[in-house]
C-alpha positions as CSV (number, residue, x, y, z in Angstrom):
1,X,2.4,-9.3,1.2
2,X,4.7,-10.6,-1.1
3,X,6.9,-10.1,-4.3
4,X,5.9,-10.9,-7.9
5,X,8.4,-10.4,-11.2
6,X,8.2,-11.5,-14.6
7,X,8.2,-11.9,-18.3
8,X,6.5,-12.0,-21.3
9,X,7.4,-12.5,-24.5
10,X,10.6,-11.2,-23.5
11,X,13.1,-14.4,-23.7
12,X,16.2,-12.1,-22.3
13,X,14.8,-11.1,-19.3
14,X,15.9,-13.9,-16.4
15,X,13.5,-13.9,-14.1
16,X,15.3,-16.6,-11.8
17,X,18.1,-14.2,-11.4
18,X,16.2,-10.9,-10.8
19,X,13.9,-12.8,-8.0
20,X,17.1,-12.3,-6.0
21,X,16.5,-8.6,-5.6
22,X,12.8,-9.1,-4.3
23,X,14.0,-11.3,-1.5
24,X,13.6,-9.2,1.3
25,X,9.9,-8.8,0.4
26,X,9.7,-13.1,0.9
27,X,11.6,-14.2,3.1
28,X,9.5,-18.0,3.9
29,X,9.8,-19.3,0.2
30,X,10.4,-18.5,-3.9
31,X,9.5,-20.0,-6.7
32,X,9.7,-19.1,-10.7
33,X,7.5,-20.9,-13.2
34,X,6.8,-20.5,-17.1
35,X,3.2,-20.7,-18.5
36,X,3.6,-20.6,-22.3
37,X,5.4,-17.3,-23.1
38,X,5.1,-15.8,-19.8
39,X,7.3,-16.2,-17.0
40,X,6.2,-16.1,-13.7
41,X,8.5,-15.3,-10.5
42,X,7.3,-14.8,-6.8
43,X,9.1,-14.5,-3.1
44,X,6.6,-14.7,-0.4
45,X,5.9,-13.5,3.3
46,X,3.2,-16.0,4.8
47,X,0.3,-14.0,6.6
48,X,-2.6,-16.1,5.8
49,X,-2.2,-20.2,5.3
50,X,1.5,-20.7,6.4
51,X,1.2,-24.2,5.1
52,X,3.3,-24.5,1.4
53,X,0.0,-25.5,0.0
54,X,-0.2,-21.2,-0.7
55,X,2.7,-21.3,-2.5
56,X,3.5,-19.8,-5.2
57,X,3.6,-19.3,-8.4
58,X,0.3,-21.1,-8.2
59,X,-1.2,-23.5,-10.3
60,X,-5.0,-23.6,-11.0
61,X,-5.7,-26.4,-13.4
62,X,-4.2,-25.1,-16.1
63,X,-3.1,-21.3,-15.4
64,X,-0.9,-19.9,-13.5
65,X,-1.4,-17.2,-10.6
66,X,1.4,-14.6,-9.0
67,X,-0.3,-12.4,-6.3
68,X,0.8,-9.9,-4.0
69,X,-1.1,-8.4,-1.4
70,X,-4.3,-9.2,0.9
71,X,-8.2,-9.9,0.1
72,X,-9.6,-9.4,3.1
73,X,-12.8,-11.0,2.4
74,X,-11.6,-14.7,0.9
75,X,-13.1,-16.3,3.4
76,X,-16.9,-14.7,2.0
77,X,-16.3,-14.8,-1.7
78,X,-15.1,-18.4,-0.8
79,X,-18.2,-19.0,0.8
80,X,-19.9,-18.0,-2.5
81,X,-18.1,-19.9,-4.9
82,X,-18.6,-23.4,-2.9
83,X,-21.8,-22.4,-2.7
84,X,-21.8,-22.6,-6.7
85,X,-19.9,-26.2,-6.5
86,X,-15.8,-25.4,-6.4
87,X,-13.8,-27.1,-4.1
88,X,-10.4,-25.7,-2.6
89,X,-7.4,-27.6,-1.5
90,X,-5.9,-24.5,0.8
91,X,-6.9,-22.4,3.1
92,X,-5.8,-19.5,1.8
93,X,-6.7,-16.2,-0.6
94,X,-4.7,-16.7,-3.3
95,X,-6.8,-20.1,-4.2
96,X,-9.8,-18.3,-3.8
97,X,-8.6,-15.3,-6.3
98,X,-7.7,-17.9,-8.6
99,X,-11.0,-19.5,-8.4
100,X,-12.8,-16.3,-9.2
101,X,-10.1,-15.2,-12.3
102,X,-11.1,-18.9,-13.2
103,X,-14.6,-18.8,-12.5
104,X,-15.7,-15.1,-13.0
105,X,-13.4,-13.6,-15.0
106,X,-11.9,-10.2,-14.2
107,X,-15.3,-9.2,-14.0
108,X,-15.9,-10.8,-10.7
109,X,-12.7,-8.8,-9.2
110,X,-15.6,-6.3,-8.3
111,X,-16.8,-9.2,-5.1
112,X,-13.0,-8.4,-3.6
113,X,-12.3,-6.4,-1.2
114,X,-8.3,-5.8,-0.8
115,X,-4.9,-4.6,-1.5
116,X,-3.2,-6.4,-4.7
117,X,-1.3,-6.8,-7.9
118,X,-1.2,-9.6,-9.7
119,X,0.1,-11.7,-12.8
120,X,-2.3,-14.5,-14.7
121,X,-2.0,-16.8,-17.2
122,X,-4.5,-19.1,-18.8
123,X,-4.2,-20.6,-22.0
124,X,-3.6,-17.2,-24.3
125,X,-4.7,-15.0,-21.7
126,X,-1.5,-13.2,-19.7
127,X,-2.8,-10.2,-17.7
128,X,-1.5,-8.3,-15.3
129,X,-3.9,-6.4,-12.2
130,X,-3.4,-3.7,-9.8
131,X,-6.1,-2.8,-7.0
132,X,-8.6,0.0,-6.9
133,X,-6.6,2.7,-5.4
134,X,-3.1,1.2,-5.8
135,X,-2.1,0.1,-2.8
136,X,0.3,-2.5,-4.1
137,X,3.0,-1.3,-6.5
138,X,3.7,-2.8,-9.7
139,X,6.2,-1.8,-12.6
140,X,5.6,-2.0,-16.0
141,X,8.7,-2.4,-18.6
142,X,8.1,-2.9,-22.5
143,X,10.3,-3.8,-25.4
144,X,8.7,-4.2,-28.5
145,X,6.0,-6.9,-28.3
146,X,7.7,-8.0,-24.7
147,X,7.0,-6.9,-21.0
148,X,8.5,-7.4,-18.2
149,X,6.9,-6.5,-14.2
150,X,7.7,-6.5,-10.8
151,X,6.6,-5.2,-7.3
152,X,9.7,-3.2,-6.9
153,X,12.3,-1.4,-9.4
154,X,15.1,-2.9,-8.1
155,X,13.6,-6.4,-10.3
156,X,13.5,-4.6,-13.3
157,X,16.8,-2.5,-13.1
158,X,18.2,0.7,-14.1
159,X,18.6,-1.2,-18.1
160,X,14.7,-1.8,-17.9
161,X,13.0,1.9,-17.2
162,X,9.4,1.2,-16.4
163,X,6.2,3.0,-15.2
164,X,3.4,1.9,-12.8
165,X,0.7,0.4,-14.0
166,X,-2.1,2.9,-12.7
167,X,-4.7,1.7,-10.0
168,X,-7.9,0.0,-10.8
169,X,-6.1,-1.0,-14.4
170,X,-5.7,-4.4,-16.1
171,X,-2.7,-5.0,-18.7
172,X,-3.6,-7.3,-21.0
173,X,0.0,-8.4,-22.4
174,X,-0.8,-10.3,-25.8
175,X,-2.0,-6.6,-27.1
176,X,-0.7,-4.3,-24.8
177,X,-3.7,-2.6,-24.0
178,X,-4.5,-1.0,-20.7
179,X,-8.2,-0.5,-19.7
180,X,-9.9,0.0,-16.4
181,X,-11.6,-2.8,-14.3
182,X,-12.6,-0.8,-11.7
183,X,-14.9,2.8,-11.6
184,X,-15.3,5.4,-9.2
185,X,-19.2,5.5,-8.6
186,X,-19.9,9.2,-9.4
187,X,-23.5,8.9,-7.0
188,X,-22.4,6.7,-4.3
189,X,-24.4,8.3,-2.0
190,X,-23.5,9.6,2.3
191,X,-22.6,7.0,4.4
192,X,-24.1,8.5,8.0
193,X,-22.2,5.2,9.2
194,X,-19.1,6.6,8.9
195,X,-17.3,5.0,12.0
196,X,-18.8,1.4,11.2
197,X,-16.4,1.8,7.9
198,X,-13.6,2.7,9.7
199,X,-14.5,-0.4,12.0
200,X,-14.7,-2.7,9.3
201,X,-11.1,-2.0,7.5
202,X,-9.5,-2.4,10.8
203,X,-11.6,-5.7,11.8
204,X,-10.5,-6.9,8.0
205,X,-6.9,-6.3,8.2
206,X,-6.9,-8.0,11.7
207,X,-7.5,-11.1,9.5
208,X,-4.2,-12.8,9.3
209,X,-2.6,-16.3,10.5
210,X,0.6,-14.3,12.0
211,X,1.1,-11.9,14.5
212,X,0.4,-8.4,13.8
213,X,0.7,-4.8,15.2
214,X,-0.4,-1.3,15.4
215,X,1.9,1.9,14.8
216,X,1.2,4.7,16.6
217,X,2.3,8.5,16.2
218,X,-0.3,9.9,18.6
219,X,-2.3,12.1,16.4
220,X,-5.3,11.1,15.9
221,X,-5.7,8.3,13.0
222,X,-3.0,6.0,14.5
223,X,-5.4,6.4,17.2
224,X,-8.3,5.5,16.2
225,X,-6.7,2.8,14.3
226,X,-5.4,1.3,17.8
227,X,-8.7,2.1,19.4
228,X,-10.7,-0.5,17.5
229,X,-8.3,-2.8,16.8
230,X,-8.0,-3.1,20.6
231,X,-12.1,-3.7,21.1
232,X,-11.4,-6.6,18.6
233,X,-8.2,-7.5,19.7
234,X,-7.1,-7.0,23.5
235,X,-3.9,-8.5,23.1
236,X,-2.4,-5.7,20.3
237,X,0.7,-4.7,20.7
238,X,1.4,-0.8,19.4
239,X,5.1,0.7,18.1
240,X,6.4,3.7,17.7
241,X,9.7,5.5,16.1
242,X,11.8,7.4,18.8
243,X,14.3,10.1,17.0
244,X,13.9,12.6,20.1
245,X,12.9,11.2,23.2
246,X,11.4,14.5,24.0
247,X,8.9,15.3,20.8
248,X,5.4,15.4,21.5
249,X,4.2,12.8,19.5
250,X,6.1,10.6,21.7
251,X,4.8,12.2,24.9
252,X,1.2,11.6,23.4
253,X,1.9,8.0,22.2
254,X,2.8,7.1,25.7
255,X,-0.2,8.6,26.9
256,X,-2.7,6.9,24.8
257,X,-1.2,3.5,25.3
258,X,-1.3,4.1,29.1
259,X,-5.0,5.0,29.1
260,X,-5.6,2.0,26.6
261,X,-3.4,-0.4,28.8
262,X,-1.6,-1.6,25.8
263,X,1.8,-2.4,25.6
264,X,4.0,0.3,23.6
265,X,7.3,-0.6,21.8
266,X,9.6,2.3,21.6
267,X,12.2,1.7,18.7
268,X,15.0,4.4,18.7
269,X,16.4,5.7,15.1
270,X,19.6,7.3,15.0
271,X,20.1,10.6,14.0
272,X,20.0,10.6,10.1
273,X,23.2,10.6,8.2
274,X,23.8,10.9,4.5
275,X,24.0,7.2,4.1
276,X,21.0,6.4,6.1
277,X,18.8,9.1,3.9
278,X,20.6,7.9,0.6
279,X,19.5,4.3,1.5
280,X,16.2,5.2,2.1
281,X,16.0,6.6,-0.5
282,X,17.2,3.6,-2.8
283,X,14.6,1.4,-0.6
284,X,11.6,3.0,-1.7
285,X,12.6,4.2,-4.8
286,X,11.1,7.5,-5.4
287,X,12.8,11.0,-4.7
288,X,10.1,12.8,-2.8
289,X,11.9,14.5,0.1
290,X,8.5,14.5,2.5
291,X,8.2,10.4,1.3
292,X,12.3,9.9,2.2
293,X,12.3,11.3,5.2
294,X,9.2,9.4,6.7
295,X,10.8,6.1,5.5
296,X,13.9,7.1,7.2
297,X,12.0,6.8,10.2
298,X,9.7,3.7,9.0
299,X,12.6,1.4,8.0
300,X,14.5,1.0,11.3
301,X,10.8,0.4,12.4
302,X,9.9,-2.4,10.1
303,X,12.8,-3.8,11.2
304,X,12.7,-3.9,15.0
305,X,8.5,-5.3,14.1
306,X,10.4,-7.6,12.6
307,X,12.7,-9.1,15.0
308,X,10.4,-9.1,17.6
309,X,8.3,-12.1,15.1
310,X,5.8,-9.8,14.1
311,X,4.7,-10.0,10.2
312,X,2.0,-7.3,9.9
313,X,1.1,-3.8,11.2
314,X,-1.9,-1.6,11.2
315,X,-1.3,2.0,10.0
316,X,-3.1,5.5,9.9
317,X,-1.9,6.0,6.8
318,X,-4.0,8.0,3.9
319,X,-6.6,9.1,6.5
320,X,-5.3,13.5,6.4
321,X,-5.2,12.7,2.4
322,X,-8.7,11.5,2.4
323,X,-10.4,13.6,5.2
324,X,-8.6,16.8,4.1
325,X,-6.4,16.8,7.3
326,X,-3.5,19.1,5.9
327,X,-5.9,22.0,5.3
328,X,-4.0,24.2,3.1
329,X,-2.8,21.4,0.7
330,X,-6.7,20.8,0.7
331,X,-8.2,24.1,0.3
332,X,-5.5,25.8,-2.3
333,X,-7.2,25.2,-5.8
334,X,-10.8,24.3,-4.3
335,X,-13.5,25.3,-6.6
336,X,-16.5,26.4,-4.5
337,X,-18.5,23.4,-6.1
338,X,-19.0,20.1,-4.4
339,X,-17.7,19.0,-7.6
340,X,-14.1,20.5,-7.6
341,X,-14.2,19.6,-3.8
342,X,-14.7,15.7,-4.8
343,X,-12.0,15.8,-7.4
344,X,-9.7,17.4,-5.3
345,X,-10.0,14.2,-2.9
346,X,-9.6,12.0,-5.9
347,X,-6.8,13.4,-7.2
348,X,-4.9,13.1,-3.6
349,X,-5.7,9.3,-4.1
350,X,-4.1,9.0,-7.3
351,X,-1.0,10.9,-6.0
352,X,-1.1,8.9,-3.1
353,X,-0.6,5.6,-5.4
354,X,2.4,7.2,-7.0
355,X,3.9,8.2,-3.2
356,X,2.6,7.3,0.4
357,X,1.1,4.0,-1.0
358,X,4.9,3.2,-2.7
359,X,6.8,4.2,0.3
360,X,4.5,2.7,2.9
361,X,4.7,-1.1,1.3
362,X,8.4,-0.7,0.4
363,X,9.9,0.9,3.5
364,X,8.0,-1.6,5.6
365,X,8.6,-4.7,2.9
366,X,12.7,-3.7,3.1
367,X,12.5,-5.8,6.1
368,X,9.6,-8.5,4.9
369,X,6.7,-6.9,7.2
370,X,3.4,-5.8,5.2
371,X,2.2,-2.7,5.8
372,X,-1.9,-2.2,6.4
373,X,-3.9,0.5,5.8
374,X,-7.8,0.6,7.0
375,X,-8.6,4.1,5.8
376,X,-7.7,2.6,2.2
377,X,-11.6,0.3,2.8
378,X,-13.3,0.4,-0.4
379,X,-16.8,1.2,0.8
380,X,-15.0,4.2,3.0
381,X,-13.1,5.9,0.2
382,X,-16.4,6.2,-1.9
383,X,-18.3,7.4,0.7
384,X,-15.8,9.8,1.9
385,X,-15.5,11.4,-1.8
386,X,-19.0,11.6,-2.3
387,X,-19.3,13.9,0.7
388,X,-19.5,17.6,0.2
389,X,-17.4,20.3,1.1
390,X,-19.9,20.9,4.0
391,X,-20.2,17.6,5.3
392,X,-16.1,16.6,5.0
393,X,-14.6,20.3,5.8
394,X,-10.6,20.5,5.3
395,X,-9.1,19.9,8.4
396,X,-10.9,16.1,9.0
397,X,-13.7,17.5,11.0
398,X,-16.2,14.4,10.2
399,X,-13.5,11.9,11.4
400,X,-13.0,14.0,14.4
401,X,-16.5,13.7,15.3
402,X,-16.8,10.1,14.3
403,X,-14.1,9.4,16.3
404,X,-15.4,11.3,19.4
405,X,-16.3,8.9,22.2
406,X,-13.8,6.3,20.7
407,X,-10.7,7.9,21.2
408,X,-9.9,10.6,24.5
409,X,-11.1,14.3,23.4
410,X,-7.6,15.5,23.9
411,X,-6.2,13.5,21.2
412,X,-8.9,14.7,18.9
413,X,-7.8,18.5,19.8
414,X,-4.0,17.6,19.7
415,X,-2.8,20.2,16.6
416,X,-1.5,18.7,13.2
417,X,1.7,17.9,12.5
418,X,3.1,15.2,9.7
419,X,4.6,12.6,11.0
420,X,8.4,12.8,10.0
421,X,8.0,16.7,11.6
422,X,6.4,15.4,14.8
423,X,9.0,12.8,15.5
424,X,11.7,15.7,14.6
425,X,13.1,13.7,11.0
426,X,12.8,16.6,9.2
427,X,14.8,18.8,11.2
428,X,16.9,16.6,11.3
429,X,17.7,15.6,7.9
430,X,17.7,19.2,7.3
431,X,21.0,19.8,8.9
432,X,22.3,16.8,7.3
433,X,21.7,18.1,3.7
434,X,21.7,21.2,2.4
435,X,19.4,20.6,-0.8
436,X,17.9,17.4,0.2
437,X,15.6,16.9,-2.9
438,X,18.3,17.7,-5.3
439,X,19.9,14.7,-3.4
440,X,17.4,12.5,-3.9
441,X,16.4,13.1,-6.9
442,X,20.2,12.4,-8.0
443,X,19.9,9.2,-6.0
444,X,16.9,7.8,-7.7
445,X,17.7,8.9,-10.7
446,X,21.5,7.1,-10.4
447,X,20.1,4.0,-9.4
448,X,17.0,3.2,-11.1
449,X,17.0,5.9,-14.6
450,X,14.9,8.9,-15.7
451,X,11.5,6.5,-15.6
452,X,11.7,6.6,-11.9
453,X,11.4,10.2,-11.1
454,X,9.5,11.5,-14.6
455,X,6.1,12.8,-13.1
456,X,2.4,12.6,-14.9
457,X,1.6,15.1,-17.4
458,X,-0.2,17.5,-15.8
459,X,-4.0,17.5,-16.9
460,X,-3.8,14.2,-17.9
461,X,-5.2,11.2,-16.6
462,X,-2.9,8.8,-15.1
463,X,-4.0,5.9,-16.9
464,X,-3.4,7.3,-20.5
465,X,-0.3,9.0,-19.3
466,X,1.2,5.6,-17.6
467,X,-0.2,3.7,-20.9
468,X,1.8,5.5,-23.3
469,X,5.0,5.4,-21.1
470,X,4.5,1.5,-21.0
């Protein structure tokens, strides 16, 4: 994970001097570099390659290449393409991202598998990306003829109101257009192999040439997450945010690492203050109470994962959005159709880009640590939303019996909670403010401008809604 900001056609935007508000997100290098009218501007946080052969911005013969984010299968797609005669000079992804922009187009982005956003320049081509699901956040300002992006508000500023360029969507800047490069099969068929999928976005986000982590909650998808990424590696190391010493997620964290012998980091968090909430707040830029309180807890997290040398965790993150896990917020508006049922899961996913996917990188990138998430897997998404009602009933019943065997029985029959509730945050923050998303929203708002808490039409897709605001 990294930090990417820039221009285009925009000659009074100074990208050298913005970079400085994206350093936390880099903290091992920086670099700015023009490509015709575009200006490219990058901070980075070495996970894969740590030699400065990956750094960027990145030249590729002629173009140029800012990426943020993880491909977690580089090292196959790189495979192919030396197979078809290119040779690389580094051993990391973003060569081999380049190669296929280069090679294949952004037709061949469809061979990747990952988290990303992306800026790319090549004679008149300037394009920016953002992955399937929008995992990585990327802003969008225009004036006129001229853009300007970055990874995280704070780049752009309050003078420069933006909106996100929606997931799956290429931008290409000479014409402003927005259009789709990736679409949701609508008959990918049942994946029986439900667990293997889970298996394999853990396994891929295990990929990495620094240390790494698990968090754990002890409900059931930080769980699972630890679970198999301790069959692949025995060594992991699991955290977890301690607000009351006495909650039960805590009680059942400590259980789980006992019976999985691995070693368990508590990091306390201080009772919330005003301050602490207001900064959180700022550091993940959105005004969603649920999203400020849970990066209230996240942020003194990232930054004791941080000290102790680590530069990557594993998260169960997105897995109650996908499976259906908060069963009311599931079933509320459910048609009886398989239909409504599957559009119901998509539309979690989209919200999810504008709100767990935002805070999760940026709470955890506020202290240069990247954030990932194996129930975001490609191949597990579309299978998941092209199960029935039947076959994925609200309250995650198939994961709970794909995890069985995998994870003790009495952490699949622990009740539900969210996290920042389970670890006592919201409680807490209650009693702190009496009208805590008038607070935040005032916060936001303050800092970054209307842009940052104006919500999608309803009705309306979020590509054509995020188009016209661009």
């Amino acid at each position: 994970m990294c930090g990417i900001i820039g221009s285009f056609n925009l000659p009074g935007f100074d990208v050298s001097s913005r970079l400085e508000q994206l350093a936390h997100r880099g903290p091992d290098g920086s670099g700015v570099l023009s490509a015709g009218p575009a200006v490219h501007g990058h901070v980075r946080l070495s996970l894969v390659d740590l030699t400065s052969a990956s750094d960027q911005p990145f030249r590729y013969g002629d173009a140029v290449l800012t990426f943020n984010g993880e491909i977690w299968n580089y090292q196959e797609v790189r495979a192919q393409l030396q197979a078809e005669g290119v040779r690389f000079r580094t051993a990391g992804d973003t060569e081999v991202l380049a190669a296929v922009l280069h090679r294949w187009g952004v037709h061949g982005l469809a061979r990747l598998e990952g988290m990303f956003a992306f800026a790319w320049s090549k004679g008149e081509m300037h394009i920016l990306v953002r992955d399937r699901f929008g995992e990585i956040p990327l802003y969008v300002h225009r004036k006129g003829n001229g853009f300007a992006w970055s990874s995280e508000r704070k780049g752009l500023g309050r003078d420069c109101p933006a909106a996100p360029l929606p997931p799956g969507c290429v931008l290409d800047l000479p014409n402003g257009e927005v259009r789709p490069w990736y679409e949701r099969p609508e008959h990918p068929g049942i994946n029986d192999r439900l667990i293997s999928l889970v298996r394999d976005g853990v396994e891929r986000r295990l990929v990495a040439d620094a240390p790494l982590c698990c968090l754990i909650s002890g409900g059931l998808d930080s769980s699972l997450v630890l679970a198999l990424a301790k069959a692949r590696k025995p060594d992991v190391v699991a955290y977890t945010a301690v607000l009351d010493g006495e909650s039960a997620d805590l009680r059942a964290a400590r259980r789980l690492c006992d019976e999985f012998e691995v070693p368990l980091v508590e990091v306390p968090v201080p009772a919330p203050t005003g301050d602490a909430l207001e900064a959180a707040a700022r550091a993940i830029e959105i005004d969603s109470k649920a999203q400020v309180e849970i990066a209230a807890l996240c942020i003194p997290l990232a930054h004791a994962i941080a000290s102790d040398g680590f530069k990557a965790c594993l998260s169960g993150e997105a897995a109650d959005e996908l499976f259906g896990g908060y069963g009311n917020m599931c079933i509320k508006g459910a048609s009886a159709s398989d239909i409504g049922w599957r559009e119901i899961r998509v539309a979690q996913l989209l919200k999810m880009a504008r709100g767990n996917f935002v805070r999760c990188n940026k709470a955890f990138m506020a202290a240069g640590v990247e954030c990932r998430l194996p129930f975001i897997e490609r191949r597990l998404v579309e299978a998941v939303i092209a199960m029935t009602k039947a076959e994925c009933p609200p309250g995650k019943g198939a994961l709970k019996q794909a995890a069985a065997g995998i994870v003790p029985g009495w952490v699949v029959k622990r009740p539900k909670d969210t996290f920042q509730g389970g670890a006592g945050m919201s409680d807490a923050a209650g009693r702190v403010l009496p009208d805590p998303a008038a607070f935040y929203r005032s916060v936001v708002q303050t800092a970054y401008g209307p842009a940052a808490i104006a919500r999608p039409p309803a009705g309306r897709r979020t590509a054509r809604a995020s188009r016209r605001a661009a």
